[in-house]
Backbone as CSV, one residue per row, in Angstrom:
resi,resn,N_x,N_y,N_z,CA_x,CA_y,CA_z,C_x,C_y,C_z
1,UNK,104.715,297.787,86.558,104.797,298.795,85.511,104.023,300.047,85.948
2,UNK,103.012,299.883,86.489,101.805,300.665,87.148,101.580,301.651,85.948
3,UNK,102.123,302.231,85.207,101.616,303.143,84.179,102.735,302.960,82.238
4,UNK,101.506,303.414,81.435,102.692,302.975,79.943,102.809,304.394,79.078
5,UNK,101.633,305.097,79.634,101.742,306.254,78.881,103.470,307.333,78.819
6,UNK,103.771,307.758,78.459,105.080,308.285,78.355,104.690,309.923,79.245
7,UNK,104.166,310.721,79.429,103.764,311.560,80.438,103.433,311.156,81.484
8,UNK,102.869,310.137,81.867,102.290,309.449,83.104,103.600,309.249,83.624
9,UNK,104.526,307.716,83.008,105.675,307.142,83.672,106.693,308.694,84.047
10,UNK,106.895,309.944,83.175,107.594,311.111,83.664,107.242,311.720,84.322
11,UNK,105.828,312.295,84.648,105.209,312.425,85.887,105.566,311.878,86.999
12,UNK,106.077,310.338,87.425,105.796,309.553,88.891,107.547,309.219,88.531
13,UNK,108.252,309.435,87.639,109.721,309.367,87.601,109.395,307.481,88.191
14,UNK,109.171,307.321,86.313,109.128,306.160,86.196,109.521,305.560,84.587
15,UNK,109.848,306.447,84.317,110.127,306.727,82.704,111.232,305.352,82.155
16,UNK,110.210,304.819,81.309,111.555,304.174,80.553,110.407,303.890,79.309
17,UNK,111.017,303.813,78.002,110.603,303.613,76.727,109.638,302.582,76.540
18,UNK,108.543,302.834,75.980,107.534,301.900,75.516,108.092,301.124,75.036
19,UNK,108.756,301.034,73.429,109.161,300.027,73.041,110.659,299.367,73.753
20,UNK,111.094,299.792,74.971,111.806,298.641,75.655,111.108,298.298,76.606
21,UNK,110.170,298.605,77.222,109.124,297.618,77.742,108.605,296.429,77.341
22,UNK,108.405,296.646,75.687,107.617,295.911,75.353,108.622,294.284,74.935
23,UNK,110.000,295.029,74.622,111.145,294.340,74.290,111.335,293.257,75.549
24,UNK,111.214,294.042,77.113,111.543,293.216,78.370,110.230,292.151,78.538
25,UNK,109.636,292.654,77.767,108.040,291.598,78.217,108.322,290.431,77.095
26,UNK,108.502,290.582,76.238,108.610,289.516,75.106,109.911,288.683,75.618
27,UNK,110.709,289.456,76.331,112.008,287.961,76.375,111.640,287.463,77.719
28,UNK,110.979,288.258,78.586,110.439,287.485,79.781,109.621,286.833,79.179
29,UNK,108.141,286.767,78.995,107.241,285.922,77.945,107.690,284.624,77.306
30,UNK,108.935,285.039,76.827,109.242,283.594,75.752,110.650,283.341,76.162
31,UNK,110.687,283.479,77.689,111.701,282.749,78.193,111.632,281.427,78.389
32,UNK,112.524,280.713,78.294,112.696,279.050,78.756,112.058,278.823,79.897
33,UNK,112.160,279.601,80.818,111.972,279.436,82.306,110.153,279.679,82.296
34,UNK,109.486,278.995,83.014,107.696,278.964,83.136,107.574,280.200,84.532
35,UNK,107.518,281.395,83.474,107.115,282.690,84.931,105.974,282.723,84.452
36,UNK,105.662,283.039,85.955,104.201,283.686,85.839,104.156,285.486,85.931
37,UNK,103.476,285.714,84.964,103.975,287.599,85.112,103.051,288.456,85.661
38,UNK,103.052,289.167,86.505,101.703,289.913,87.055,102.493,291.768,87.050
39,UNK,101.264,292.128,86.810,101.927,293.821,87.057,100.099,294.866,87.780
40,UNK,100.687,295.776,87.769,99.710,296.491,88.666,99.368,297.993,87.894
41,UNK,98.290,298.507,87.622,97.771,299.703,86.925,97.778,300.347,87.994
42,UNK,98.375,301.844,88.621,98.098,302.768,89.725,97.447,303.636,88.906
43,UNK,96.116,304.045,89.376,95.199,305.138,89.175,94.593,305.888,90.147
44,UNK,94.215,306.636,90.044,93.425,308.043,90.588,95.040,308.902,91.618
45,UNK,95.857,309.397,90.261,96.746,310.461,90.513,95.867,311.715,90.404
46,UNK,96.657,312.920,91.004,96.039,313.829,90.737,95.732,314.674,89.037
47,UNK,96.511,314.159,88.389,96.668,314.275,86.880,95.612,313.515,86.588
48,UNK,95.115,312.876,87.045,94.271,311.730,85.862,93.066,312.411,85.331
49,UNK,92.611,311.941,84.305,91.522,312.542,83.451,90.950,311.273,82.612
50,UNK,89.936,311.905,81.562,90.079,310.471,81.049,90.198,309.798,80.087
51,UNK,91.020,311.286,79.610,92.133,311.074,78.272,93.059,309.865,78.882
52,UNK,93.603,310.463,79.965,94.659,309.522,80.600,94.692,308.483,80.617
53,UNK,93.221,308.135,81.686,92.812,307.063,81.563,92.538,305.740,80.464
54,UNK,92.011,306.292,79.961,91.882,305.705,78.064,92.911,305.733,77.450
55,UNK,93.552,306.139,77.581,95.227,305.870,76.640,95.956,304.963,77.781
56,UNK,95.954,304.720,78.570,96.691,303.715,80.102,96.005,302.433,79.350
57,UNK,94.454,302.877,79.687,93.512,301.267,79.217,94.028,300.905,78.059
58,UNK,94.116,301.246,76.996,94.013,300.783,75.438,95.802,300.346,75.848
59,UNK,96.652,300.609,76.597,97.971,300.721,76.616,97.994,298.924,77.327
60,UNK,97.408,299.513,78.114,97.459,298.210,78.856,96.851,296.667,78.138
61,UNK,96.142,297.218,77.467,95.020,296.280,76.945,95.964,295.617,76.075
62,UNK,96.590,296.500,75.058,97.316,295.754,74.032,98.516,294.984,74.742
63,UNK,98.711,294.705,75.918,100.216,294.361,76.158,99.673,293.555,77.350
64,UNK,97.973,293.143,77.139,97.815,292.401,78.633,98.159,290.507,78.352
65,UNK,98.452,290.377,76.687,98.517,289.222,76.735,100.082,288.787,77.088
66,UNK,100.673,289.224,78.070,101.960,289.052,78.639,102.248,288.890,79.989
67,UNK,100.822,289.024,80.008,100.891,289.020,81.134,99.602,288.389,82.389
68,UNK,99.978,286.988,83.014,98.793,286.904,83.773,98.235,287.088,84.936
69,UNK,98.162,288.082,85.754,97.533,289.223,85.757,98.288,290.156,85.921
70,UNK,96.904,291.343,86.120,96.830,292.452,85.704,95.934,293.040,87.209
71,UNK,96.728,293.951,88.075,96.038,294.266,89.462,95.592,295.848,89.047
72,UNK,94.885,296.367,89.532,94.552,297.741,89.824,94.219,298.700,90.987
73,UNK,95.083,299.196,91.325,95.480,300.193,92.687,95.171,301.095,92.745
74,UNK,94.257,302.152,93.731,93.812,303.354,93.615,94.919,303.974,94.395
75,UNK,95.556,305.153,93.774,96.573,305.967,94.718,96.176,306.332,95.877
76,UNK,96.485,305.752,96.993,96.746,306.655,98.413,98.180,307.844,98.536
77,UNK,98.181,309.098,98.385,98.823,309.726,98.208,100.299,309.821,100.141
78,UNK,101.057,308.881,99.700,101.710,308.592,100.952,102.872,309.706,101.353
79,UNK,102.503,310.073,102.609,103.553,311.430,102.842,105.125,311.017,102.475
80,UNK,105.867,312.337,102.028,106.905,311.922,101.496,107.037,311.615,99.916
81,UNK,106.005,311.380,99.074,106.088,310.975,97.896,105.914,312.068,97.215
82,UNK,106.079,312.532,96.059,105.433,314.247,95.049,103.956,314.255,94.955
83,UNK,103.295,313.202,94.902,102.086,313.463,95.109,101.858,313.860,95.872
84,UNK,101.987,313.514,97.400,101.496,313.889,98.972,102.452,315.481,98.572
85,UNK,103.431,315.972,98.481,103.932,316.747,98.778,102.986,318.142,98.011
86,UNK,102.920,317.458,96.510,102.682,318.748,95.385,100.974,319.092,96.258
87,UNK,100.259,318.171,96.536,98.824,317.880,97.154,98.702,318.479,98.642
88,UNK,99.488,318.576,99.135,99.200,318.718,100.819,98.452,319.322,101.327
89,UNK,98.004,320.501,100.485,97.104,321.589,100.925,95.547,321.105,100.669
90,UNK,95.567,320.372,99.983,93.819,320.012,99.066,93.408,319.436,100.461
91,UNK,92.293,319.505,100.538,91.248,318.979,101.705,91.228,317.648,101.378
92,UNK,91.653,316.683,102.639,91.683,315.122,103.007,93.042,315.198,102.432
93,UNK,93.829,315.711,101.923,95.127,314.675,101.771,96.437,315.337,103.594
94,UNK,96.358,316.014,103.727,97.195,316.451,104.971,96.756,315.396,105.438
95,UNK,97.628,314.572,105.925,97.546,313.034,107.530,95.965,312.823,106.660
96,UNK,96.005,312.582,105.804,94.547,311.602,105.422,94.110,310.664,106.324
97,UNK,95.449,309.764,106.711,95.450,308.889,107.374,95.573,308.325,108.939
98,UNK,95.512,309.820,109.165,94.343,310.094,110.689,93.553,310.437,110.682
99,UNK,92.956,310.940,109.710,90.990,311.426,110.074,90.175,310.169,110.316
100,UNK,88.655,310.483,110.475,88.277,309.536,110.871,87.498,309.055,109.579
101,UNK,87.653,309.571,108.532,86.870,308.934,107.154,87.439,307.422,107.121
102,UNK,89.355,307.852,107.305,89.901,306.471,107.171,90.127,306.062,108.387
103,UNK,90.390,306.235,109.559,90.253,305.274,110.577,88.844,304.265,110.987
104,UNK,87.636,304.872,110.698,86.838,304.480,110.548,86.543,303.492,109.840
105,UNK,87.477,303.386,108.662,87.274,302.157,108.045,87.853,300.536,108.315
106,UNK,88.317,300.981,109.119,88.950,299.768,110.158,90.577,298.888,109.332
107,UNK,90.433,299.347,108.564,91.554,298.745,107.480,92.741,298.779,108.198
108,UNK,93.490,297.347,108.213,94.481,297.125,108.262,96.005,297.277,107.304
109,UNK,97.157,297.800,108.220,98.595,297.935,107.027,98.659,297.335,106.179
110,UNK,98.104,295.827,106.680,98.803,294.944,105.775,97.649,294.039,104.949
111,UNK,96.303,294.688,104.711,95.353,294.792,103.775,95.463,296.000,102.903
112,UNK,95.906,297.006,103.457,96.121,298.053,102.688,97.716,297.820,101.671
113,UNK,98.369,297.274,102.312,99.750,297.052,101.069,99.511,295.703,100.405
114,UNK,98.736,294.809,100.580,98.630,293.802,99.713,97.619,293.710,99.188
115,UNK,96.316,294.161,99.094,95.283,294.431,98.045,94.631,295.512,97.864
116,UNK,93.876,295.530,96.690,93.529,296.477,96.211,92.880,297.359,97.372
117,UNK,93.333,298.932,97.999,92.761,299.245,98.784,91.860,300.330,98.474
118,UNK,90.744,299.624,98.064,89.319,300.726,97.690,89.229,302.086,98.460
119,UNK,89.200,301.891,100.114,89.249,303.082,100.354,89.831,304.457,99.879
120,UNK,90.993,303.873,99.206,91.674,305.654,98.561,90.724,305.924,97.290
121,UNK,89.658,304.843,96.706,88.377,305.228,95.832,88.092,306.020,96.477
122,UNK,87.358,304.978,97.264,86.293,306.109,97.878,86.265,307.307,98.766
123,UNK,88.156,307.343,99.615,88.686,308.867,99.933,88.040,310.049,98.729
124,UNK,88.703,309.671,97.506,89.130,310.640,96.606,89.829,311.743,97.047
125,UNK,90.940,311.486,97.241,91.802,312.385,97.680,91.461,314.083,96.752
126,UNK,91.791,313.404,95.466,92.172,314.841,94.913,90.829,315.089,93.812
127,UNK,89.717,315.170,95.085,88.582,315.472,94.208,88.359,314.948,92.418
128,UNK,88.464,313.942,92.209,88.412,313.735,90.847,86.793,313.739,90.313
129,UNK,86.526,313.844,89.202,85.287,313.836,88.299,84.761,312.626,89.203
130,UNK,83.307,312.548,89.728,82.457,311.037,89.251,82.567,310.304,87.780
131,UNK,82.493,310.814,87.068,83.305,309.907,85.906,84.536,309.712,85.344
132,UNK,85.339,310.424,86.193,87.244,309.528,86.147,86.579,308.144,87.482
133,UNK,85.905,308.681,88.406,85.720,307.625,88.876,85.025,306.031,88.797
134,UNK,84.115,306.574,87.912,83.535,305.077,86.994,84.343,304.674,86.173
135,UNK,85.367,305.300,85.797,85.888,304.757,84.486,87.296,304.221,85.019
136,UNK,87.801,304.645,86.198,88.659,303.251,86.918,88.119,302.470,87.299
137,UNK,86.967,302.131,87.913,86.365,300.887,88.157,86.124,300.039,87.514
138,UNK,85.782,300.876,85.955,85.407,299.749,84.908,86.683,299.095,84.215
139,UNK,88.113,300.009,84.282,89.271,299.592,83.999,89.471,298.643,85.243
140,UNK,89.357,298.648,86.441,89.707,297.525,87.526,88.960,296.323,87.222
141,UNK,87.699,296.376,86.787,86.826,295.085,86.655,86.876,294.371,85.596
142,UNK,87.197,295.538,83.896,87.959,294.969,82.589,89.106,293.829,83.282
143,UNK,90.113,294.634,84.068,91.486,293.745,84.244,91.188,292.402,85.597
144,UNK,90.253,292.505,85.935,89.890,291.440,87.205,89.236,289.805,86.263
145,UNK,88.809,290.664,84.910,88.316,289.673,84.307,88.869,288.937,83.752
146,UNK,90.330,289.781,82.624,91.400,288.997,82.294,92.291,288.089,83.317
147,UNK,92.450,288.700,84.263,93.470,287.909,85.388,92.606,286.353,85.313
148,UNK,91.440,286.526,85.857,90.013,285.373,86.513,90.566,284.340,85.463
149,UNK,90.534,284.812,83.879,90.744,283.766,82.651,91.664,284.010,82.412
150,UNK,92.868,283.807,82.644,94.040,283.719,82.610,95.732,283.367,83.636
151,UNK,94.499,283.235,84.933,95.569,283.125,85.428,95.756,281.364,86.139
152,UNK,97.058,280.486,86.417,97.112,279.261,86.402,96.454,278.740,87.976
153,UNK,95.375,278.324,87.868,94.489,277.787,88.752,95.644,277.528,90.104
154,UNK,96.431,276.512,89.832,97.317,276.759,91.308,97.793,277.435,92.034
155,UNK,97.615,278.953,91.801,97.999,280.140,92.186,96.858,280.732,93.005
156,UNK,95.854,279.963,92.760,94.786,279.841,93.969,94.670,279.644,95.265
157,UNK,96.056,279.046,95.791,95.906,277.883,97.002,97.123,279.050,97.785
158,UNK,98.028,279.917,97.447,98.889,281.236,97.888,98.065,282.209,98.046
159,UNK,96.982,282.733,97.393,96.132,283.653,97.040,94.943,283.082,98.651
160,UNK,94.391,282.102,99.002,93.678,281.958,99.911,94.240,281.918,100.925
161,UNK,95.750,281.601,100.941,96.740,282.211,102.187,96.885,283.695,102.605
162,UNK,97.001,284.404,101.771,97.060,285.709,101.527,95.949,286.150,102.211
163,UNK,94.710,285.461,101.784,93.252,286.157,102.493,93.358,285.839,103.955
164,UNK,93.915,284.684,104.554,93.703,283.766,105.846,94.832,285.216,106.461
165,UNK,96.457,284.818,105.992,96.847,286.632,106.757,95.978,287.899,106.941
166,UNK,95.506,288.416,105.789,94.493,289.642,105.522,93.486,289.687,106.920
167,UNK,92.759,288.313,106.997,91.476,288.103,107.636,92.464,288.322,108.829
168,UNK,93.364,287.914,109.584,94.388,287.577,110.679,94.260,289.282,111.493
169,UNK,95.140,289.682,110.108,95.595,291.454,110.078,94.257,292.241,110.778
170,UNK,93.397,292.188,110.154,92.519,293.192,110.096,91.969,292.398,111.302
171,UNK,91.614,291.102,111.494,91.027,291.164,113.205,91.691,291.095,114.453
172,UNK,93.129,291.475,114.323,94.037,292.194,115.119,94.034,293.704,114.750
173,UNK,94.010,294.046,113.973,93.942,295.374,114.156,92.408,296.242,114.549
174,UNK,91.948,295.597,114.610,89.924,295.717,115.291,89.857,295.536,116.466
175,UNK,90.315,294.799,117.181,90.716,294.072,118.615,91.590,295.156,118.903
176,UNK,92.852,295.588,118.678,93.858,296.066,119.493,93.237,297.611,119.912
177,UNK,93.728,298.249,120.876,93.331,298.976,121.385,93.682,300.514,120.318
């Protein structure tokens, strides 16, 4: 879903109606079939504020019991997308992803597309407030808490696979030249 606000989802041309969202979550929810439902909050756009923010949270909040879990993603602004494009000029977003703020961080592709990749926190691409920035963290750690109590313990044993690749990734990509 990554965003519920109705300016946000038209912003990232993601737009579709709150209340048929909420319609697709309830017949997924109380389908016959035992899904497990997970969705992902994307934050720190260049829009964000923390009006934004706070209307996403309270958005999310009311509609988190549909869901078990709930991930939170800091935008890396990826060339080619309207963010990278509308942004290009702001300092660190041109090839962000050759300087040495982020090469330096040793991060691997495929730590960076499958979990939460902090570094675009702590980039801050598009200069945001220190307090838009506490106040996604505290929305990432709100939703880390619901997932923790809520989500079905056997989904544990895929999830420590996931880390064993991750750990794989990143000490091939440290090693390689």
């Amino acid at each position: 879903i990554e965003r519920l606000t109705d300016d946000c989802k038209k912003t990232v041309n993601k737009y579709v109606p709150y209340d048929e969202t909420i319609e697709k979550l309830k017949k997924i929810r109380h389908s016959k079939y035992p899904f497990e439902l997970f969705t992902n909050i994307l934050l720190g756009f260049s829009f964000d504020t923390m009006d934004t923010l706070k209307r996403e949270y309270d958005l999310f909040s009311s509609v988190k019991g549909y869901f078990d879990a709930i991930g939170v993603k800091f935008l890396a602004p990826i060339p080619g997308t309207k963010e990278y494009s509308a942004n290009i000029n702001m300092p660190g977003v041109k090839e962000w992803y050759l300087h040495d703020s982020f090469t330096k961080l040793k991060t691997s592709f495929f730590q960076m597309a499958m979990f939460d990749y902090t570094g675009a926190y702590f980039l801050n691409f598009f200069n945001l407030d220190r307090k838009i920035l506490r106040k996604m963290i505290a929305i990432q750690i709100h939703f880390i808490n619901h997932t923790v109590k809520s989500t079905n313990k056997w989904l544990i044993i895929p999830r420590y696979f996931e880390l064993i690749l991750v750990f794989l990734s990143l000490l091939l990509f440290r090693v390689s030249p």
